[in-house]
N, C-alpha and C positions, 0 to 999 in steps of 0.2 A: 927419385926426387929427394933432396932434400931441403931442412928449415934454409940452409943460405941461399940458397935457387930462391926464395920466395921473398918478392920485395917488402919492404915498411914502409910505408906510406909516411906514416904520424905514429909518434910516441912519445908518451907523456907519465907522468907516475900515474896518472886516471885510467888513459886509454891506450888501444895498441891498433894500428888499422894497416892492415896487409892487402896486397894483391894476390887473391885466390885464383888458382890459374883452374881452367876446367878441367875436368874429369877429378875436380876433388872433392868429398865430400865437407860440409863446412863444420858440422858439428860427427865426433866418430860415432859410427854403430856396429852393430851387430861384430865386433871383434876385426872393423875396417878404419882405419885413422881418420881422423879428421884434418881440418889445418890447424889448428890450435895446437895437435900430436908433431905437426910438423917442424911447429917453431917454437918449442922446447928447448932446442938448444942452442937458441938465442934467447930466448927467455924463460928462466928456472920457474918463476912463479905460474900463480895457476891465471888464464885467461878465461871468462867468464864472456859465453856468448849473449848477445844479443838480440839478434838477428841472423837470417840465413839467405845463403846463395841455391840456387837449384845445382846437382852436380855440374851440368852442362855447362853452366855459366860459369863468366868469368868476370873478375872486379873487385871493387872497395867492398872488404867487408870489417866490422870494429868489432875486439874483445875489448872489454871491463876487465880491468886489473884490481878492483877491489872491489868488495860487495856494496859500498856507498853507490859507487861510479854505476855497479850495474843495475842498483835500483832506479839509479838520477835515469842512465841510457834510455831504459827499458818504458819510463813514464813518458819520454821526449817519444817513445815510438808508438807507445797507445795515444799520446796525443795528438797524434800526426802531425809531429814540431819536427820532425827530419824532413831531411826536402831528398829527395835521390833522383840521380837520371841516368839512362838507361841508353845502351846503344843498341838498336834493335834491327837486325837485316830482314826483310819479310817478302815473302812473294806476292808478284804481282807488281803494278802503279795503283799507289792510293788516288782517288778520284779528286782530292783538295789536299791541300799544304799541312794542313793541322787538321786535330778534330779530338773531342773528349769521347769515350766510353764511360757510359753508367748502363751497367747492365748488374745485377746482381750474381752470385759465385757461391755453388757447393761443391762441393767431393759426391760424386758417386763411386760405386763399393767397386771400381776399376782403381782407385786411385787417382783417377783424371776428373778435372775439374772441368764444372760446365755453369753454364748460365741458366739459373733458375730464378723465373720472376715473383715465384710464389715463396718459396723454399730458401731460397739464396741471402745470403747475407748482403748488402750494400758494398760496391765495388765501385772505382773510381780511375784511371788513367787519360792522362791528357797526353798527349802525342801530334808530333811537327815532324817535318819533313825534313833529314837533315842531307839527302842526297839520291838521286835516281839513277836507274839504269835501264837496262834495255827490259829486263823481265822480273824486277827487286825495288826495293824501297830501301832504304837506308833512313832509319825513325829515330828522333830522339823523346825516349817516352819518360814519362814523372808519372808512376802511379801516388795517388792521394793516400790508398789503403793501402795494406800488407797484406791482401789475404796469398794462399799456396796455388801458386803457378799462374797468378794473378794478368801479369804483361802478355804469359801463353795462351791462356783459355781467352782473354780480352782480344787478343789479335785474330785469334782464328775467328772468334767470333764473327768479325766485323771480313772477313773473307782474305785475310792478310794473315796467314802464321807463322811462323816465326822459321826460317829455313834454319835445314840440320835437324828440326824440332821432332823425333821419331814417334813421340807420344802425340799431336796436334798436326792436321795436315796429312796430305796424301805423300804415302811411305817409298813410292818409288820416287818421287822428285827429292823428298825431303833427306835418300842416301847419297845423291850425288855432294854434298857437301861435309866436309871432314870434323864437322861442330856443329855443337848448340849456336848458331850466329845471335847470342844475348849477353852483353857485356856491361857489367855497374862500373859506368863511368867517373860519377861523384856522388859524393855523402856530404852532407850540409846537419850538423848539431851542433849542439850550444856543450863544451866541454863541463863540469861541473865547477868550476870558479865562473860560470856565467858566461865566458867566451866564445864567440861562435865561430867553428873551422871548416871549413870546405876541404876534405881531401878527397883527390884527383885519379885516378889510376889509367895510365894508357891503355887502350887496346892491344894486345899481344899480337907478336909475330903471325898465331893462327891463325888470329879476327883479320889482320890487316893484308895476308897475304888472299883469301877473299875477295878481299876488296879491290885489290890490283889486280887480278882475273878479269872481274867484272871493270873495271874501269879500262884496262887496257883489248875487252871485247870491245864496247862501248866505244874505242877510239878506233878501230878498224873498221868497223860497221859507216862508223862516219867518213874516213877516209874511201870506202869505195864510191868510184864514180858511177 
């Protein structure tokens, strides 16, 4: 891979907003690149995170190109003035069209996160039906908060998790599929001159060829007399 394989969404002297494709890490560690590492050589200056993708996922994610921009980012994300939405494939039929999650959210010392109603922090996700199938859901979810693996843990919860998902969900259904099926659709901020942008990011070739499986079972199914 490299930085020109990886689209730009939005760029401005402020901000910079890429499409992180999966299997990337968003911010590097332990001596493994991030994307930031990747689009270096489109952009010489340093890119200041924000915000984070899970590796799995894929979508709009924004660096701060100066320390103002990533103080101004950073206060629009504690104050839950970003709006984000979410493409989410999940097993099963949800039993209605929409529906909120408030369930509360910690980390146990797995690294997986779980709903604890004593313990947990405040957690929030509203979620609508953006298309069905024969054994899947197709969700578009807007969590309120940020907390870590937030849309994962909230799905299974609720008996819906997220296919592909290895860490959420039972591990033999959840290998037949080639991904994380969780994709950051749009990012909704107020740039720092006050302006507010929606950028966009399609779902990739991975997410959508998925989804052509599923729709073109779904069309056979129907078609038998």
């Amino acid at each position: 891979m490299t930085g020109a394989s990886i689209p730009v969404l939005f760029e401005n002297d402020d901000v910079l907003a890429a499409a992180k494709p999966e299997g990337v890490l968003s911010v590097s560690q332990k001596g493994e690149r991030g994307l930031a590492d990747f689009l270096r050589s489109r952009h010489a200056g340093k890119l200041l995170p924000v915000h984070r993708l899970d590796r799995g996922a894929s979508g709009v994610i924004v660096f701060a190109k100066t320390p103002e921009a990533h103080r101004d980012l950073n206060g629009q994300f504690d104050r839950r003035e970003v709006h984000k939405t979410y493409l989410a494939l999940v097993d099963g039929a949800t039993a209605s069209n929409r529906g909120q999650i408030n369930a509360p959210l910690r980390e146990f010392g797995s690294g997986r996160m779980g709903v604890d109603p004593k313990r947990g922090k405040p957690s929030t996700t509203d979620w609508k039906v953006a298309e069905r199938f024969d054994a899947a859901t197709l969700l578009r979810v807007s969590p309120a908060t940020g907390r870590r693996h937030q849309i994962r843990a909230h799905l299974y919860h609720i008996g819906h998790p997220i296919l592909g998902d290895l860490r959420y969900g039972d591990k033999a259904r959840q290998q037949a599929f080639p991904r994380l099926m969780l994709h950051a659709l749009s990012l909704e901020f107020a740039l720092p001159s006050g302006e507010r942008v929606t950028v966009e990011a399609p779902p990739p070739p991975s997410f959508e060829a998925v989804l052509a499986d599923l729709r073109a079972d779904k069309r056979k199914k129907k078609e038998k007399p």
